[in-house]
N, C-alpha and C positions, 0 to 999 in steps of 0.2 A: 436762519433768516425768518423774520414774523411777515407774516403774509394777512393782508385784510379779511379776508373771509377763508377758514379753512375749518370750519365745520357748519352744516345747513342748521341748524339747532340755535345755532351761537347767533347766526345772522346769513344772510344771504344779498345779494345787490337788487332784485325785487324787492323784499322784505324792508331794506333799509328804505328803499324809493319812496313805498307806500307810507312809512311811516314817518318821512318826512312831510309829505303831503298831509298827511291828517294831522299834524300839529300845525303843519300851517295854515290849514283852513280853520283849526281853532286857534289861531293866534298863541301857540305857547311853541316853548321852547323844545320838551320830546317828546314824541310819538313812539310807542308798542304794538307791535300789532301780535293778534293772539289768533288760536285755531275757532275760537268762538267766543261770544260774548261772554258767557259761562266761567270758562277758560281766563277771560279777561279778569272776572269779579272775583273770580278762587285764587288768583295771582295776589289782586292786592289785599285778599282777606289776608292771605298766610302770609305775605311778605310785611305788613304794619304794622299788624294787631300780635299781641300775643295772652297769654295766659289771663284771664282777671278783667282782660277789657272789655268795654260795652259799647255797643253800637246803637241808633236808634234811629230808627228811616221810618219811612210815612207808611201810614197802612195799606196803602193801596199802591201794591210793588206787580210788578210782573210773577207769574206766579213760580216761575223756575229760577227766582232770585230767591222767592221766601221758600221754598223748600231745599237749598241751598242754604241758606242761612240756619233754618229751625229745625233741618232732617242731618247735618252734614258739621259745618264750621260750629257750630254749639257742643260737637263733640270735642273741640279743642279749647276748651274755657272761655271764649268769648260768647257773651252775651248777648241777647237781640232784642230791641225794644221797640212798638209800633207806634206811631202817633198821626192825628191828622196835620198835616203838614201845612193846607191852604190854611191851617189858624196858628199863627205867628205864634200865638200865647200860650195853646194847648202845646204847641211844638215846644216851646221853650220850657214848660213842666216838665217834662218828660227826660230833660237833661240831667245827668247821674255825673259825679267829682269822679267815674272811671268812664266817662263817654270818652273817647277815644275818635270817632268817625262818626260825622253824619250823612246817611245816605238817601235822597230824594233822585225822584222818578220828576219830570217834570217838562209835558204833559204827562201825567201817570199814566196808567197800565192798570185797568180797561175804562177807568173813570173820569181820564181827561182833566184831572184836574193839575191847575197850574203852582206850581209853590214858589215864593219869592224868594230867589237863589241869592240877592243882596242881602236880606234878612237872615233865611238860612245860614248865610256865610259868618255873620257877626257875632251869630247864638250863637255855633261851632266854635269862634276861635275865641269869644271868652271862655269857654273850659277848656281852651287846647288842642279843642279837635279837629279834624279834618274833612271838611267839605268835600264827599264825592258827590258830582251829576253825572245819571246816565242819561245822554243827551239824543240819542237812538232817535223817539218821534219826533223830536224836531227839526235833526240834524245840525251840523254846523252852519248851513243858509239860513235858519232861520232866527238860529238863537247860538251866542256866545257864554258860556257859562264863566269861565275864567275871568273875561272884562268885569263878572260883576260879582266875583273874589272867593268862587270856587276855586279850589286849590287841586280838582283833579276830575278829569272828564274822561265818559265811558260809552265805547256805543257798539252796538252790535252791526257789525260793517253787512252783515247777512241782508241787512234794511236797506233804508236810503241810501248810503256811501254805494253801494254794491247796484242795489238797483234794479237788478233780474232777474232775482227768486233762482242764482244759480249757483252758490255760492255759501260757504258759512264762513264768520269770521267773528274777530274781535277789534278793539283797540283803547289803549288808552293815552290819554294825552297830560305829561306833568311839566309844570311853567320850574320847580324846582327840583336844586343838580341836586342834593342829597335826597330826596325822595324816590329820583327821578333813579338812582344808583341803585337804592334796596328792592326797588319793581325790577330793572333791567337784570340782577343778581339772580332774581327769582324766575324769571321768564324766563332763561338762560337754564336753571339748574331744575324747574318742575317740567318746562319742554314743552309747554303746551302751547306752541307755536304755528301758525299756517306754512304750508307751501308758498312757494312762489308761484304757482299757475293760482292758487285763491287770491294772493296779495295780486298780483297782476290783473283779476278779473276785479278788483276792487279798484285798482288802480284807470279802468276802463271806467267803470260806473261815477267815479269823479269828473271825467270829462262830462260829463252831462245833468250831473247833481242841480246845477242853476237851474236848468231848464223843464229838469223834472219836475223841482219843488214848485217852480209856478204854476204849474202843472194841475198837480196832485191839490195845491191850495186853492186854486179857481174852480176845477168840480167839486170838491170837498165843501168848499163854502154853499153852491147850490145845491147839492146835494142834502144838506141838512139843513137848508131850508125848506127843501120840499120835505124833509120826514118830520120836520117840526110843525107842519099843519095837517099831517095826515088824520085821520081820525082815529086808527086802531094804534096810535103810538101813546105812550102816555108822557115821555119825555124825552129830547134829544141832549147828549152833553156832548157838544160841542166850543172850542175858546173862541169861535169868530161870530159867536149868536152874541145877540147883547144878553139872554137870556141866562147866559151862562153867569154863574156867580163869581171867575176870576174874571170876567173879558175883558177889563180894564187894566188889571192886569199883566195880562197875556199881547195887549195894544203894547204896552209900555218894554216889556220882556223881549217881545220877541217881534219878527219883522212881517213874520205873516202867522196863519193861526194853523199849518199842517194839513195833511189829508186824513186825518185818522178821527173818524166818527163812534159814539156809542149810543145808543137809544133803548130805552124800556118798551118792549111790546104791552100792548093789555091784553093782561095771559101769561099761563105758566111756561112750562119747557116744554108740552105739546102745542103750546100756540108757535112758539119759537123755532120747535121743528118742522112746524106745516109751512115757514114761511122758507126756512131754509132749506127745502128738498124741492124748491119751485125756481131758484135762482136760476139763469142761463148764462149773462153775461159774468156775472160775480162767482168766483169761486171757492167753494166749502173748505176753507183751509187754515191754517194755525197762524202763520206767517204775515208779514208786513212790507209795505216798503218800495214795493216791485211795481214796475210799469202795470201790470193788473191788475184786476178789483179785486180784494179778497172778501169774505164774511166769514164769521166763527162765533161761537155761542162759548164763553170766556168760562163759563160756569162745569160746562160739560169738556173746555178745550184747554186752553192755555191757564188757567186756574183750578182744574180739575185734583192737582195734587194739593190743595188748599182745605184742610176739612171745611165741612159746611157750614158750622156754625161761625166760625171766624170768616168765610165769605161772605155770607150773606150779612156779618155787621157791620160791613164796610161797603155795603151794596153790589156786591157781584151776586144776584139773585138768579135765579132761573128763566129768567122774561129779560134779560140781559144782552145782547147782540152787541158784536163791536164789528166796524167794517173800515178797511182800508181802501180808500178811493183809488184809485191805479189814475192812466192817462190817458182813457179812450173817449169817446165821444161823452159829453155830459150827458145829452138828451137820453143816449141808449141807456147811461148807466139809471138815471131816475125812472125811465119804461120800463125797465128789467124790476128793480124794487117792486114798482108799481104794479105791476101782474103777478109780483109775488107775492104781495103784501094782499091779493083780492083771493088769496086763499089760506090767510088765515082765520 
């Protein structure tokens, strides 16, 4: 007799719940959920690509994707190739008759910059390949990446979906059944799969996704207002300033502009660390996503496995700060900066 579920691995009735949900909040037809984002990205590397193929994503990735890609998947014959992404043209140089996948970050990781996922999609499928977004900062409230003809959405449910810094996950979301077959084949046979108490606590942090993102996007917005007239700032990148170079963009993309700020201090990585040993409400931490304020210096934290010289030419310098607005009071969140920012 065949029985629905008779190995936790294979699937579980949590596991399937959640990941009918996250395809439905992107509008596609299957949802994967994984033990972490990681987990998610390593899946469909080894399950698409094989020997000979090339990949080419925006320079400015999260930095435990690109050393995933240039420390790890490079040892199995595919390729990796960087480009800036917010320039249609320069992106589209950059394509090789073995590109196989193209992968954008969009808001990127730590730079906030926007990539036009309609464009991206068009390069990609005149050479064949395959439009991944990992849609993580934006979440599915704010941005649909599939409507505008990515072919496969990735997010780290540890964030938004999830919600409370309590939790690691993954997922990914595919609109097509044969693709949709050779991911579910691999997730199945490499195992790198969540429990149902993670899927479950994901499946909590969806009920309230709406109401966080407006949340996170309303302090987010003044919040980087006030650190774009500061005087010891030299620049905010944020997609809801007109200041920003996609913000027209990013109006067009997506339906609000996120909670996730970055800014240049004026000063190196001792100005940077005088301001972040002063914080009280915001907390010194790697992570994103979560009802709380974070901060983290990207250079020394989550880009730290990145050598220096390819950081900093893509601008993750040392005077670097990226901060994750949470949902607490606006006012406390910009006093808290504000008394931290008067020591450096």
């Amino acid at each position: 007799m065949e029985a629905e579920y008779v190995y936790a691995r294979t699937g579980n009735p949590t596991r399937a719940a959640l990941e009918r949900a996250v395809a439905a909040l992107e509008e596609g037809r299957h949802g994967l959920a994984f033990g972490s984002g990681m987990a998610a990205i390593t899946t469909l590397i080894l399950s698409l690509l094989k020997q000979g193929d090339h990949v080419l994503a925006v320079h400015d990735l999260y930095g435990g994707t690109r050393r995933l890609f240039d420390r790890i998947m490079c040892n199995f014959g595919v390729s990796f190739t960087y480009a800036l992404g917010s320039d249609p043209e320069n992106f589209k140089d950059a394509l090789k008759p073995q590109t196989r996948m193209v992968w954008v970050e969009t808001p990127t990781n730590p730079l906030l910059q926007i990539i036009d996922i309609s464009k991206a999609a068009k390069m990609a499928h005149d050479y064949d390949a395959l439009l991944v977004v990992d849609n993580t900062f934006a979440s599915p409230y704010l941005q649909e990446p599939l409507k505008l003809g990515a072919d496969i959405v990735v997010h780290s449910t540890t964030k938004y979906l999830g919600g409370h810094s309590d939790l690691v996950g993954g997922a990914v979301v595919i609109s097509d059944d044969a693709l949709y077959e050779k991911v579910r084949f691999a997730q199945n046979a490499a195992g790198g799969v969540p429990g149902p108490l993670d899927c479950w606590l994901v499946l909590r942090g969806i009920k309230t996704l709406a109401v966080r993102m407006d949340r996170h996007c309303s302090n987010a917005q003044k919040v980087a207002e006030y650190l774009s007239t500061h005087p010891k700032i030299d620049r905010v990148l944020y997609p809801g300033l007109a200041s920003h170079p996609q913000h027209l963009l990013a109006k067009q993309q997506m339906s609000a502009f996120g909670g996730m700020i970055s800014f240049y201090l004026k000063g190196g990585f001792q100005t940077c660390r005088n301001m972040l040993k002063h914080v009280k409400i915001f907390t010194l931490a790697e992570s994103l996503g979560g009802v709380e304020s974070l901060i983290e210096h990207p250079s020394s934290m989550t880009h730290a496995s990145i050598p220096k010289e390819q950081r900093e030419s893509v601008g993750v310098t040392d005077s670097l700060v990226r901060v994750s607005v949470g949902i607490e009071d606006v006012e406390d969140l910009v006093s808290d900066l504000s008394q931290a920012l008067e020591h450096v």
